[in-house]
C-alpha positions as CSV (number, residue, x, y, z in Angstrom):
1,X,-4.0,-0.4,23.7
2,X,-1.0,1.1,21.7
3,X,-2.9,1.6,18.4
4,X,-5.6,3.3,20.8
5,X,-3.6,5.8,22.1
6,X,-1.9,6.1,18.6
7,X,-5.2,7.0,16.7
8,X,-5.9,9.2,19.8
9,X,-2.1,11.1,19.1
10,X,-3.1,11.2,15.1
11,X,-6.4,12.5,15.7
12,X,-4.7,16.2,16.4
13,X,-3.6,18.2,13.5
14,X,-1.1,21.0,13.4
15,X,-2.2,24.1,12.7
16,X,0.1,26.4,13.8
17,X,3.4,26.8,14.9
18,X,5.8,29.9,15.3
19,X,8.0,31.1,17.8
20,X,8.3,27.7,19.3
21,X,5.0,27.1,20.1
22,X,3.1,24.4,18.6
23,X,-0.8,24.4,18.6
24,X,-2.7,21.5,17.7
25,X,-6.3,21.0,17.0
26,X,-8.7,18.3,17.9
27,X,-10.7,16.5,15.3
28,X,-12.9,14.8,17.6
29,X,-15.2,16.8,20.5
30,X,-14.2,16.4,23.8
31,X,-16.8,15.8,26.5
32,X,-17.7,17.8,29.4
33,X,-16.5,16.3,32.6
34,X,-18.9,14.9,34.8
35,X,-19.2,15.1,38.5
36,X,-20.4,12.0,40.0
37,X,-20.2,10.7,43.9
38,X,-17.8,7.7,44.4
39,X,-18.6,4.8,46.9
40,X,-16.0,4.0,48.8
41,X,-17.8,1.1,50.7
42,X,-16.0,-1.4,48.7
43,X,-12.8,0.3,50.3
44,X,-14.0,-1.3,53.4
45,X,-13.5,-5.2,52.9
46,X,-11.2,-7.3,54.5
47,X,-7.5,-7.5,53.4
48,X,-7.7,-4.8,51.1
49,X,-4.9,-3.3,50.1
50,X,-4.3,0.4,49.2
51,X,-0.6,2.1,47.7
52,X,-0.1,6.2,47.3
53,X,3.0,7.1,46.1
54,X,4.2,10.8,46.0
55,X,7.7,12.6,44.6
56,X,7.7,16.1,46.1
57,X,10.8,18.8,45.9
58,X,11.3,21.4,48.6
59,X,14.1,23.6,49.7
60,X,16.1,22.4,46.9
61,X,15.7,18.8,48.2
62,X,13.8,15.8,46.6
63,X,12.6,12.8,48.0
64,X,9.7,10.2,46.9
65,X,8.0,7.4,49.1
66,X,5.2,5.0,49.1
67,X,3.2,4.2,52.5
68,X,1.1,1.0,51.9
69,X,-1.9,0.2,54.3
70,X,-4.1,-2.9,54.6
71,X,-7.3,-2.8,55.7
72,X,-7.0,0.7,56.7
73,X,-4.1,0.3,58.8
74,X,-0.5,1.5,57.5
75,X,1.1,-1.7,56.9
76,X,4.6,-0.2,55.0
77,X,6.0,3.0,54.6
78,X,9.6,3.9,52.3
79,X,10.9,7.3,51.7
80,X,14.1,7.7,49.4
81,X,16.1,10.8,49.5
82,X,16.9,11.4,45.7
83,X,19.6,13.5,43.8
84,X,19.2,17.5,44.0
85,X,19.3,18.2,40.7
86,X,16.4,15.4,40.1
87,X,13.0,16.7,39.4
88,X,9.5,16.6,40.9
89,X,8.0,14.3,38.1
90,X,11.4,12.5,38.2
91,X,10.6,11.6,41.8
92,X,7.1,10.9,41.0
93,X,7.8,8.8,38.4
94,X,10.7,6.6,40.7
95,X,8.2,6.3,43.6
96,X,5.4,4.3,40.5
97,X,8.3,2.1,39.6
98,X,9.5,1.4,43.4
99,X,5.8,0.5,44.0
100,X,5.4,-2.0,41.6
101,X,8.9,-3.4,42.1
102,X,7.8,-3.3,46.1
103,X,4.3,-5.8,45.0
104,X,6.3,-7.4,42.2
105,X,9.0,-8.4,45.9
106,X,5.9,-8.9,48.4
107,X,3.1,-10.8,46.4
């Protein structure tokens, strides 16, 4: 996986920079997105379990949680008041690594 997304990284090729701006070129094409209808049936089994996680910052004020449900019911919900000065990506990054510490705990 790491020598994947290495050759992926190496692929790009400087071509410019000035006034602190740094463009890069691709070697390699990238494809046009596809739009394509998901099936959520499989959603619909028994004991399936489903985590969102979010990190937002309002009013000067961050927080991130997690709410957990099982079969479509919420089963677990945490919100963590963070520092001010922390970012949004901060908290969205904390509220990943609280979820997996939160299934590493419960399963």
């Amino acid at each position: 996986m790491l020598a994947e997304v290495s050759k992926k990284i190496h692929s790009h090729k400087l071509i410019e920079a000035k006034d602190n701006i740094t463009i890069f070129e691709s070697e390699g094409r990238i494809n046009e997105l596809e739009i394509q209808r998901l099936n959520w049936e499989h959603l619909e089994k028994e004991d399936v379990k489903m985590i969102y996680t979010d990190g937002s910052k309002m009013d000067d004020k961050v927080v991130c949680n997690f709410v957990s449900f099982t079969t479509g019911k919420e089963f677990e919900h945490r919100i963590y008041r963070l520092s001010d000065n922390c970012s949004v990506f901060m908290a969205e990054v904390l509220a990943i690594k609280l979820v997996v510490e939160y299934i590493i705990e419960h399963h």
